[in-house]
C-alpha positions as CSV (number, residue, x, y, z in Angstrom):
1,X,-7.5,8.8,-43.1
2,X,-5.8,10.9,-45.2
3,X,-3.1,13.2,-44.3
4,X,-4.6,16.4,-46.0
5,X,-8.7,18.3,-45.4
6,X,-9.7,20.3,-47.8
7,X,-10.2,23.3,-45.1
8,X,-13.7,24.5,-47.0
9,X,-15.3,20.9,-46.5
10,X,-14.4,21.0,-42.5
11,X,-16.8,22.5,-40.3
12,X,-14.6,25.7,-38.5
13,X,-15.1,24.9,-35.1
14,X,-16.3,27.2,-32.6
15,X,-13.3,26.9,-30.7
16,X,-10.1,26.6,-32.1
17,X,-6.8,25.3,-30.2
18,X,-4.5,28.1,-29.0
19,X,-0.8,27.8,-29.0
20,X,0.5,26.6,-25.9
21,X,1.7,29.3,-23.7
22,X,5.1,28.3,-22.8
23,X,4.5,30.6,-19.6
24,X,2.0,28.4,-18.6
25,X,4.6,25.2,-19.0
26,X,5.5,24.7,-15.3
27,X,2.0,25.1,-13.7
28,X,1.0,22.3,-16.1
29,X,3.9,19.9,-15.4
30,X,2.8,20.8,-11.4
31,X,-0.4,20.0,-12.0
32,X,0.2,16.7,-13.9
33,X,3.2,15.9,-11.1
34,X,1.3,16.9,-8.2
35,X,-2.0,15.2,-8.5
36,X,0.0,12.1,-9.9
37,X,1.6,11.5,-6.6
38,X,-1.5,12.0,-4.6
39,X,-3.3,9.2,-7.0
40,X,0.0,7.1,-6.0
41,X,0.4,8.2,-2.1
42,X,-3.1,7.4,-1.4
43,X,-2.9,4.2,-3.1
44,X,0.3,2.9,-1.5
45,X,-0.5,3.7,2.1
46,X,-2.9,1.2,2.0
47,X,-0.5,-1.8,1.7
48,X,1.9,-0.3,3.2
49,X,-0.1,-0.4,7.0
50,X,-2.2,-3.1,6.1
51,X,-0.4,-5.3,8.5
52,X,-1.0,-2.6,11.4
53,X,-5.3,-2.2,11.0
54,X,-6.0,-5.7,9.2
55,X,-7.2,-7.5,13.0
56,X,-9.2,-3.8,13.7
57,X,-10.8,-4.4,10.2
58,X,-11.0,-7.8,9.1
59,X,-11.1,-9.4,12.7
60,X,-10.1,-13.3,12.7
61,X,-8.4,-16.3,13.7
62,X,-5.1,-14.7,13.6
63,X,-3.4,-12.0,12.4
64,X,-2.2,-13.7,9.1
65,X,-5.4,-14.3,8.1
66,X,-6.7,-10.8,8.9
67,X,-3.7,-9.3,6.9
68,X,-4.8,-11.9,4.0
69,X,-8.4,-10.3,4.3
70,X,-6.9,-6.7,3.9
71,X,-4.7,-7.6,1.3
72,X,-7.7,-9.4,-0.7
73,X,-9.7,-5.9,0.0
74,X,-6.2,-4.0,-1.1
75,X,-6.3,-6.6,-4.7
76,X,-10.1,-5.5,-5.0
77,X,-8.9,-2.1,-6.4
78,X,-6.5,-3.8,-8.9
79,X,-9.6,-6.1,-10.3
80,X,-11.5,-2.4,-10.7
81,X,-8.5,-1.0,-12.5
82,X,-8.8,-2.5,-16.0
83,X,-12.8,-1.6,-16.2
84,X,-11.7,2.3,-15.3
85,X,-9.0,1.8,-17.3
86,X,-10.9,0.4,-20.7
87,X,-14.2,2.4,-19.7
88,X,-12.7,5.9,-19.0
89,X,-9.9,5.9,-21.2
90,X,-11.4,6.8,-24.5
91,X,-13.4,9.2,-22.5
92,X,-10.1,11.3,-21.4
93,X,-9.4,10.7,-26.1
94,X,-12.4,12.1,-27.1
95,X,-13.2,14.8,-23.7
96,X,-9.7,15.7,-22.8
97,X,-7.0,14.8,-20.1
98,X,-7.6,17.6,-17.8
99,X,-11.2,16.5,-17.0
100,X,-10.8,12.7,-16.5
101,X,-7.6,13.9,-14.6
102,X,-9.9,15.9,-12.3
103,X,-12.1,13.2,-11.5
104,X,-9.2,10.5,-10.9
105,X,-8.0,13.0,-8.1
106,X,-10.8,13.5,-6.6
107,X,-11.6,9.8,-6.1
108,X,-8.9,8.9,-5.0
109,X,-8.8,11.2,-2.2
110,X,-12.5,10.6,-0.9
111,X,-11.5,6.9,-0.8
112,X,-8.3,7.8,1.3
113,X,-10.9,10.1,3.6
114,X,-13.1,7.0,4.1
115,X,-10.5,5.0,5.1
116,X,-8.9,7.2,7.3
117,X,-12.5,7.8,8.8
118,X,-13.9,4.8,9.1
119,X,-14.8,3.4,12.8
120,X,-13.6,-0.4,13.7
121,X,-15.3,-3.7,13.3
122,X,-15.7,-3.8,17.0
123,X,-17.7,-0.3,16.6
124,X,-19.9,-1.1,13.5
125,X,-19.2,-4.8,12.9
126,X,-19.4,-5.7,9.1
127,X,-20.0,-1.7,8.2
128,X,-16.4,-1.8,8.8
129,X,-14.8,-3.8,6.1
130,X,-17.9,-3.2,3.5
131,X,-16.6,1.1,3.5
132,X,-13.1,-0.6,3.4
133,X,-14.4,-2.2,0.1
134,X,-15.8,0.9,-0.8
135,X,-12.7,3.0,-0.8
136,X,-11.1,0.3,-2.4
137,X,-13.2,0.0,-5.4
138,X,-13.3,4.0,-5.7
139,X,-9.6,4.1,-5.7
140,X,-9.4,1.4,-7.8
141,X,-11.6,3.6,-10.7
142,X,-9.8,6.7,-10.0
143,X,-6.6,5.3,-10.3
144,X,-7.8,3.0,-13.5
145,X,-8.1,6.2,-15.0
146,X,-5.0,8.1,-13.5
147,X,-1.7,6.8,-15.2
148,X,-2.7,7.1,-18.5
149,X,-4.0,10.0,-18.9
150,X,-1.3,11.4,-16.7
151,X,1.1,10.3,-19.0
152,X,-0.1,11.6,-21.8
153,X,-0.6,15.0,-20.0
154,X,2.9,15.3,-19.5
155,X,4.4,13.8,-22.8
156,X,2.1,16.5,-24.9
157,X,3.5,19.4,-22.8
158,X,6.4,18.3,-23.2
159,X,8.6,20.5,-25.8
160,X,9.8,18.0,-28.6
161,X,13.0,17.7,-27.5
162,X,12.2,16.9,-23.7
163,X,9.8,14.4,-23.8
164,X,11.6,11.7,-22.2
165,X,12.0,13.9,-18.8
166,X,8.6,14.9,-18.7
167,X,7.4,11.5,-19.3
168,X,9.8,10.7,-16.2
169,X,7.8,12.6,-13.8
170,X,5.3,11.0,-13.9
171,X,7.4,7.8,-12.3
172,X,9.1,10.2,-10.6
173,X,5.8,11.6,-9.0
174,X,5.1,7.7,-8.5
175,X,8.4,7.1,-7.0
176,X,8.1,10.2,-4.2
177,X,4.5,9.1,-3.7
178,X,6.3,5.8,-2.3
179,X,8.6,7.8,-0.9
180,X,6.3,9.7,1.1
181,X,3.8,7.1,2.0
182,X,6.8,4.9,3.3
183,X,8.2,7.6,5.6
184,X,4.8,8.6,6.6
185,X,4.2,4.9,7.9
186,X,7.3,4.7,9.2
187,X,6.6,8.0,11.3
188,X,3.6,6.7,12.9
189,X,5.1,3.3,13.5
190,X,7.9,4.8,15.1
191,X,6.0,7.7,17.0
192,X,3.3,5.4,18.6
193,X,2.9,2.4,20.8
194,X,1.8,-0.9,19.2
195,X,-2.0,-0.4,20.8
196,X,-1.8,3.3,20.0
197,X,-1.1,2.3,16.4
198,X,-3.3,-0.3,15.7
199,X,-6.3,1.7,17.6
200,X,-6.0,5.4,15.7
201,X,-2.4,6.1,14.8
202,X,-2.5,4.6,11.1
203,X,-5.6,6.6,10.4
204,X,-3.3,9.6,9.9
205,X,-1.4,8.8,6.9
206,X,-5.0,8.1,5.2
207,X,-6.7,12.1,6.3
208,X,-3.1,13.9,5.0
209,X,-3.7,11.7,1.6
210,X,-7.1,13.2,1.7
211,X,-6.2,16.7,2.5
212,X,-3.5,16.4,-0.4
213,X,-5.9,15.1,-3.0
214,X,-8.1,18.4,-2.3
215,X,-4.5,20.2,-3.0
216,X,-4.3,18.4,-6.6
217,X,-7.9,19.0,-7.1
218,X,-7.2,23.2,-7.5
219,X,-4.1,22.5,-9.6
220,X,-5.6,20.3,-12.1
221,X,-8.7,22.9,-12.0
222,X,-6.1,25.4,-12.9
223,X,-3.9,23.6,-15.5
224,X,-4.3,23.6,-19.3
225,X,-5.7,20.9,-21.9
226,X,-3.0,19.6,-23.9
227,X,-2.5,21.3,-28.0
228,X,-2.4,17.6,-29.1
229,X,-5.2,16.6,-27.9
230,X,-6.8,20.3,-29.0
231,X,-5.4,19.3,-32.5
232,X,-6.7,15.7,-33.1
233,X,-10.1,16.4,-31.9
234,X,-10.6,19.0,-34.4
235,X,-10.8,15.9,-37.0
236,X,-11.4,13.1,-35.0
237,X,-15.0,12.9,-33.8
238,X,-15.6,9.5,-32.9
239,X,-17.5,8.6,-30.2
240,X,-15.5,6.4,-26.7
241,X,-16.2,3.1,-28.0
242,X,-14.9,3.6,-31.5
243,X,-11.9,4.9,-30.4
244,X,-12.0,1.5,-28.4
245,X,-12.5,-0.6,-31.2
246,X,-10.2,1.4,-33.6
247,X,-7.8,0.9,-31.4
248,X,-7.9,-3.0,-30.9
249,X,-7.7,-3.1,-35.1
250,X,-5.3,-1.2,-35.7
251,X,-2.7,-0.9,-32.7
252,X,-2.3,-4.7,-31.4
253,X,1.6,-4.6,-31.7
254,X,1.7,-1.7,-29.5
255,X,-1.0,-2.9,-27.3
256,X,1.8,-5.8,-26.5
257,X,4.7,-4.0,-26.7
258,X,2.6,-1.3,-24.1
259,X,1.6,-4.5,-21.9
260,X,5.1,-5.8,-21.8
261,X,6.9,-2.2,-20.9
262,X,4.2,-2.6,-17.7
263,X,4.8,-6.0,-16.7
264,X,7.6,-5.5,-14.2
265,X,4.9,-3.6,-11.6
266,X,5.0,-6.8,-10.1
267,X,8.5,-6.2,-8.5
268,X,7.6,-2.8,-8.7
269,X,4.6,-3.4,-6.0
270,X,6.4,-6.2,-4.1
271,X,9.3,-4.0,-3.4
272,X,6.8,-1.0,-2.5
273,X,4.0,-2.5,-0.5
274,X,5.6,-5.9,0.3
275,X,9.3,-5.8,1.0
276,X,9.1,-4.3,4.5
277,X,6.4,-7.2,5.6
278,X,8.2,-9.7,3.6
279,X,11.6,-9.0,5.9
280,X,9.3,-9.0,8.5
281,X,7.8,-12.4,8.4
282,X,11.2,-13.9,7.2
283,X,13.7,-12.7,9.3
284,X,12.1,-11.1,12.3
285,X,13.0,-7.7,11.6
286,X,10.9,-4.9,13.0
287,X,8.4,-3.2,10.6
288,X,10.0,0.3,11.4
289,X,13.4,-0.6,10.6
290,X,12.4,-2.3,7.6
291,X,10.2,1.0,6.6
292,X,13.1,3.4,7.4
293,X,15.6,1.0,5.0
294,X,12.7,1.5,2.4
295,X,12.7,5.4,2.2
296,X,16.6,5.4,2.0
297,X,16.6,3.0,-1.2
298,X,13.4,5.4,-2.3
299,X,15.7,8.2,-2.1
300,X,17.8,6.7,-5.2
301,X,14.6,5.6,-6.8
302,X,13.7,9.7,-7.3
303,X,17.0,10.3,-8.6
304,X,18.0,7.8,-11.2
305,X,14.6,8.3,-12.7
306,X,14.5,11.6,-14.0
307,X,17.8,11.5,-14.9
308,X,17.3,8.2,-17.0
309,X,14.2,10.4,-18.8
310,X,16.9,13.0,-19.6
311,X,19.1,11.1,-21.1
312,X,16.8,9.1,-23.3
313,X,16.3,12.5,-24.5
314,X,19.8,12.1,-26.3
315,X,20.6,8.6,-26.2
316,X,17.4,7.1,-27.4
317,X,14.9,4.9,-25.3
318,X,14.9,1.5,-26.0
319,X,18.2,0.3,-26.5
320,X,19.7,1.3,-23.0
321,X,16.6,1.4,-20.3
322,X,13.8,-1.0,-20.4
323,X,16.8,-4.3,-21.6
324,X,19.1,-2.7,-18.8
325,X,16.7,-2.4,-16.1
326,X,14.9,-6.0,-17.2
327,X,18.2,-7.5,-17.0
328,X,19.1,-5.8,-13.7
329,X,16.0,-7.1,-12.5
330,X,16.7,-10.8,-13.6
331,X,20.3,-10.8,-12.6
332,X,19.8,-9.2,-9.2
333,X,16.3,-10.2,-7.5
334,X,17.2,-13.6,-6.1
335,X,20.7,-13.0,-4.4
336,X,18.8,-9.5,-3.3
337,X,16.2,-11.4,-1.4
338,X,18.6,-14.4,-0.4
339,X,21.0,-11.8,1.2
340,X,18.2,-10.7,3.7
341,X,19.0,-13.5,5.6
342,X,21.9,-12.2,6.8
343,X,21.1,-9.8,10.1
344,X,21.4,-6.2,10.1
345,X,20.1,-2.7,9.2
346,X,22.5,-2.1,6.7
347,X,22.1,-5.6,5.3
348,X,17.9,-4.3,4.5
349,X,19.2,-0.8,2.9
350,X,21.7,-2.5,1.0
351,X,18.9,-5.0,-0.8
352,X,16.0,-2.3,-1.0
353,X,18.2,0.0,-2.5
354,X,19.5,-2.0,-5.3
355,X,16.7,-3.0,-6.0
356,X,15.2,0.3,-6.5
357,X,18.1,1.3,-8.5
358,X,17.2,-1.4,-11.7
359,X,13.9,-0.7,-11.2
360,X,14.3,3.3,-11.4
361,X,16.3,2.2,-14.6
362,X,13.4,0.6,-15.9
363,X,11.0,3.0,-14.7
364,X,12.3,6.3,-16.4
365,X,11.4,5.8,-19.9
366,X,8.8,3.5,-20.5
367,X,5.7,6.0,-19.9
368,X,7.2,8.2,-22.7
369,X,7.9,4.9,-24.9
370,X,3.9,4.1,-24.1
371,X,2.9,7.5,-25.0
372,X,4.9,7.7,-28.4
373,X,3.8,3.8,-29.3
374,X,0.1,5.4,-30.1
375,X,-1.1,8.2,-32.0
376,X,-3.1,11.3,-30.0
377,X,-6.6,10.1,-30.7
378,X,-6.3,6.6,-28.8
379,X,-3.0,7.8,-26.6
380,X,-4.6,7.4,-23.7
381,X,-6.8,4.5,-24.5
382,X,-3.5,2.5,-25.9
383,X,-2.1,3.1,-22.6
384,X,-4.9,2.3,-20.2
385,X,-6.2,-0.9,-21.8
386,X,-2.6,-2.4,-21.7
387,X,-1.2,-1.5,-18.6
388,X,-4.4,-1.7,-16.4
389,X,-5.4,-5.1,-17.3
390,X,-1.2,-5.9,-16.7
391,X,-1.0,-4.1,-13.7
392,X,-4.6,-5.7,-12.2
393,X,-3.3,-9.1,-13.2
394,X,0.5,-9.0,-11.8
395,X,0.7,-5.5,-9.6
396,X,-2.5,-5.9,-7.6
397,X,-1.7,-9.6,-6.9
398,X,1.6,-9.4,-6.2
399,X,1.7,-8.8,-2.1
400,X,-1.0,-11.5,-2.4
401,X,1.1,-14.2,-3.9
402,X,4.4,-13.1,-2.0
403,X,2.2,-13.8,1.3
404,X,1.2,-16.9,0.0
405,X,4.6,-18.2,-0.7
406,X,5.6,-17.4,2.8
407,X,3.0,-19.1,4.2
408,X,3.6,-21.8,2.3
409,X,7.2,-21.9,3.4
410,X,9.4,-21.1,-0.3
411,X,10.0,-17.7,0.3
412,X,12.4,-17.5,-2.5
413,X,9.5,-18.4,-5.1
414,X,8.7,-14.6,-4.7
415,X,11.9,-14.0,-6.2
416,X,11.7,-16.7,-9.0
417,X,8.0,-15.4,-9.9
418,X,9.4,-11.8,-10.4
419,X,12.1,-13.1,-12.6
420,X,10.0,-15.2,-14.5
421,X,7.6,-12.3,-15.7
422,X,10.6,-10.1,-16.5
423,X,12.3,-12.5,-18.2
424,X,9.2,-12.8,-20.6
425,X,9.1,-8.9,-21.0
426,X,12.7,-8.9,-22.0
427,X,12.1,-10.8,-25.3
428,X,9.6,-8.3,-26.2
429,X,11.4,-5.2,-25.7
430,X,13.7,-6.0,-28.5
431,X,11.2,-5.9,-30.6
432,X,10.1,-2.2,-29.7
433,X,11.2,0.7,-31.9
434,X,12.8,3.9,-31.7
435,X,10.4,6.3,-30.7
436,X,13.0,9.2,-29.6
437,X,13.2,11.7,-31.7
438,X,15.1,15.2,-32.3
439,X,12.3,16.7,-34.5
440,X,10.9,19.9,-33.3
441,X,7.6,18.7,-34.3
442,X,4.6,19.1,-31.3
443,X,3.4,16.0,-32.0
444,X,4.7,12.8,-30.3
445,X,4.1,10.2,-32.5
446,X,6.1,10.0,-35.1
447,X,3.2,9.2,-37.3
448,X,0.4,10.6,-36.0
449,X,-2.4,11.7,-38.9
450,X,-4.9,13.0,-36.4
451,X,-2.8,15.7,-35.0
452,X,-1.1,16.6,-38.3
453,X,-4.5,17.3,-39.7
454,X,-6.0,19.0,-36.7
455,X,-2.9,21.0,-37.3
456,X,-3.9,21.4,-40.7
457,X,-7.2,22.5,-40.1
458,X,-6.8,25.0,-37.1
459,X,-4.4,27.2,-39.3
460,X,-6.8,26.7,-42.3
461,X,-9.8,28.1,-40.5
462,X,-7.9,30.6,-38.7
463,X,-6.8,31.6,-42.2
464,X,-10.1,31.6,-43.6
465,X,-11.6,33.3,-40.6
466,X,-8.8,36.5,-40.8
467,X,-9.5,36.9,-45.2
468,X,-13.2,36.6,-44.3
469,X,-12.8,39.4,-41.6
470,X,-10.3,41.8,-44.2
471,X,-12.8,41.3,-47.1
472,X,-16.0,42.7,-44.6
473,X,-17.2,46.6,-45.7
C-alpha cells in the first residue's frame, strides 16, 4: 500500500470523517472509562466470592472441591476469551470500536444479572450450575471483545501528546473495577452472617454489576467513533478475516512483543481474585480481613497507574515501566508471599500493597505500548489475538493452579510460577521499541499508511466536493 491515492480514482464516500470535537473529549474518555470498569467489576466478583456460593452451586464432597468446581466454571470464561477475542476483533477494525464496545457491555452485565439471579442447586438441581456456565461463557465473549477495543478507544482520543494517560485509564478503570468489586465483597462478608451470606448475601454484588452495565450501556450509546478509525476505513475495505490474516503476515514481532507486555495477568489475577483465599487457606486468616487489606493496597494500584501513563508521556515507555515493574515483580513475589506467614493485619496490607505497587508500574503503559505496536486497521485485532489467547492461557488459570499448589501442599510454587512467566517476558521487553512520541500527528502509530491515506483522501474529497459546489450555475 502506497502512501499516496490519487483522490479522482477513490470513490468519495457518503460519509466522510468529521474532526473530532475536542468538546466532546471527556464524554468519550467517560464512556471508554466507565463501561471498562463495568466489563472488569463484573468479571472480578465472580472469583472474588467464589469461595462464599461454590457449595450452594456446585454442591460436593467438601467445600474444596465445590470451590474447585466454581473456579473451573470461573476458567470457562478465560477458554471463551481468545475465540471473542480472534472472532470479534477485526469486526470492532473494519465496523468501529463504539459498536463492538456496546455489545461487550451489554454482555457482560446480563451474565452478572444471571448470576446474581440464579436460584440454588438445592432449588433447581443441575439448572443451577448449567446458568452459572452460561454467564460465564457470555462474559467470557463480552469481555474477549472488551480490552481491546477499549484500548484503542482511548489511545485514538487521545491528543498526540497524552496518549500514554489515556491509555492508563483503561488499567486504571481495571484497577478501580478491583477496587470496587473487592470492597463490595468485603461489605457483604462483613455485613452478614456466614448462613446469611452463603444463602442470598453474595447475590448482591452480582445485581449492582448488572444495574452498572445498563449505566455503561447509555454512555457508550452516547460516545463518539474514533477519527482514526474514521480515517483508515475510508481506504481500507477489507473484509474481518483479511484483516486477520494480514495481520498474522505482516505483524508477528508485535504479535509477541503484544503477548509478552500481557503475560504478567497471571500475578495480575492471582493477586486480584486469589490473594485473599490464598491467605485464607495458608494462614487461617479471615476472608474479610484479607478483603479489607486488599482494597487498601488497590488504593495505590489507582494511583501509581495513571501517573505512570503521564509520565511515559515525557519519559518514554519502554525503557522505565514494563523492565521496572517485570523486575519488581521478579525481585519481590516470593519474600511477598513468604512474609504472610507472619500474623497480623498489617502484615496482609503490607504484602498486598507492594505487590500492587510493581504491578501498577507495569500496568500503566503497556495498553498504549499495545495500541502504538499496530497500525489503525488491525489495532484492535493486534491487540485481541495476543493478549486474549495470553490472558486465557495464564490469567484465567491462574486461581486454578494457585489452589492446586495448595492443595498439593508447596504453596510457595505460586510464587515461583509467577516469577517464572515474568522472568520470560522480561527478555522480550528489551526488544520492544520506542513508540512514545512528541509529534502532534492524530495518528498513533508511528507508521501507520492506512490512516495517513484516509487522511489523505477525506481532505481530497472534501476539496473536490467544495470546487464542484463553487463551479455549480
Amino acid at each position: 500500500m502506497t502512501n499516496s491515492i490519487d483522490p479522482l480514482d477513490t470513490p468519495i464516500p457518503s460519509e466522510l470523517p468529521e474532526a473530532p470535537d475536542r468538546r466532546k473529549r471527556p464524554v468519550n474518555l467517560v464512556a471508554g472509562t466507565i463501561g471498562h470498569f463495568v466489563e472488569w467489576y463484573d468479571w472480578y466478583i465472580y472469583g472474588l466470592l467464589a469461595a462464599v456460593f461454590s457449595a450452594q452451586i456446585f454442591p460436593s464432597h467438601s467445600a474444596f472441591a465445590s470451590l474447585v468446581a466454581a473456579l473451573l466454571t470461573y476458567a470457562i470464561g478465560f477458554v471463551i476469551r481468545p475465540f471473542s477475542g480472534i472472532i470479534i476483533s477485526p469486526l470492532a477494525d473494519r465496523y468501529g470500536r463504539r459498536a463492538v464496545l456496546t455489545l461487550s457491555v451489554s454482555g457482560m452485565a446480563l451474565g452478572s444479572l444471571i448470576i446474581a439471579l440464579t436460584p440454588p442447586f438445592a432449588t433447581i438441581g443441575y439448572a443451577a450450575p448449567i446458568l452459572f456456565l452460561f454467564a460465564r461463557i457470555l462474559q467470557g465473549i463480552s469481555a474477549g471483545s472488551e480490552q481491546q477495543s477499549a484500548i484503542s478507544f482511548m489511545v485514538e482520543h487521545a491528543p498526540p501528546n497524552r496518549r500514554g494517560l489515556f491509555g492508563s485509564f483503561s488499567n486504571m478503570a481495571s484497577g478501580l473495577a478491583t477496587l470496587a468489586a473487592t470492597g463490595s465483597a468485603a461489605i457483604v462478608t462483613a455485613s452478614f452472617a456466614p448462613d446469611e451470606l452463603a444463602a442470598w448475601g453474595w447475590r448482591i454484588p452480582f445485581l449492582v454489576g448488572g444495574v452498572l452495565g445498563v449505566v455503561g450501556l447509555l454512555l457508550r450509546l452516547g460516545a463518539d467513533e474514533t477519527p482514526e478509525f474514521e480515517a483508515s476505513v475510508l481506504v481500507d475495505r477489507k473484509s474481518a478475516p483479511a484483516r486477520l490474516w494480514a495481520l498474522l503476515r505482516e505483524h508477528p514481532k508485535a504479535l509477541l512483543q503484544t503477548a509478552a507486555l500481557s503475560a504478567p495477568a497471571v500475578a495480575y489475577y492471582t493477586w486480584a481474585t486469589f490473594l485473599p483465599t490464598y491467605a485464607n487457606l495458608t494462614t487461617g486468616r479471615d476472608q474479610a480481613s484479607t478483603l479489607a487489606g486488599s482494597v487498601i493496597g488497590l488504593v495505590l494500584l489507582v494511583i501509581i497507574v495513571p501517573i505512570c501513563g503521564a509520565l511515559s508521556d515525557r519519559l518514554g515507555r519502554r525503557k522505565i515501566f514494563p523492565i521496572v515493574g517485570a523486575i519488581g515483580m521478579i525481585v519481590l513475589f516470593y519474600p511477598l508471599l513468604l512474609l504472610l506467614n507472619q500474623p497480623g493485619f498489617g502484615v496482609y496490607v503490607i504484602v498486598a500493597a507492594s505487590g500492587w505497587v510493581v504491578l501498577g508500574i507495569w500496568q500503566a503503559v503497556y495498553p498504549t505500548i499495545q495500541a502504538e505496536l499496530f497500525p489503525a486497521a488491525v489495532r484492535v485485532s493486534g491487540i485481541g489475538f495476543s493478549h486474549q489467547i495470553v490472558i486465557a492461557v495464564f490469567g484465567g488459570t491462574a486461581p486454578l493452579i494457585a489452589a492446586a499448589f495448595v492443595g498439593a501442599g508447596h504453596p510457595m510454587y505460586v510464587a515461583i510460577y509467577m516469577i517464572a512467566i515474568i522472568a520470560v517476558c522480561l527478555v522480550v521487553y528489551f526488544t520492544l521499541p520506542e513508540t512514545g512520541s512528541r509529534v502532534e500527528r492524530a495518528t498513533v502509530s508511528l507508521h501507520d499508511p492506512e490512516v495517513l491515506e484516509g487522511e489523505h483522501v477525506a481532505i481530497s474529497t472534501v476539496s473536490a466536493a467544495s470546487q464542484a459546489k463553487r463551479s455549480r450555475p
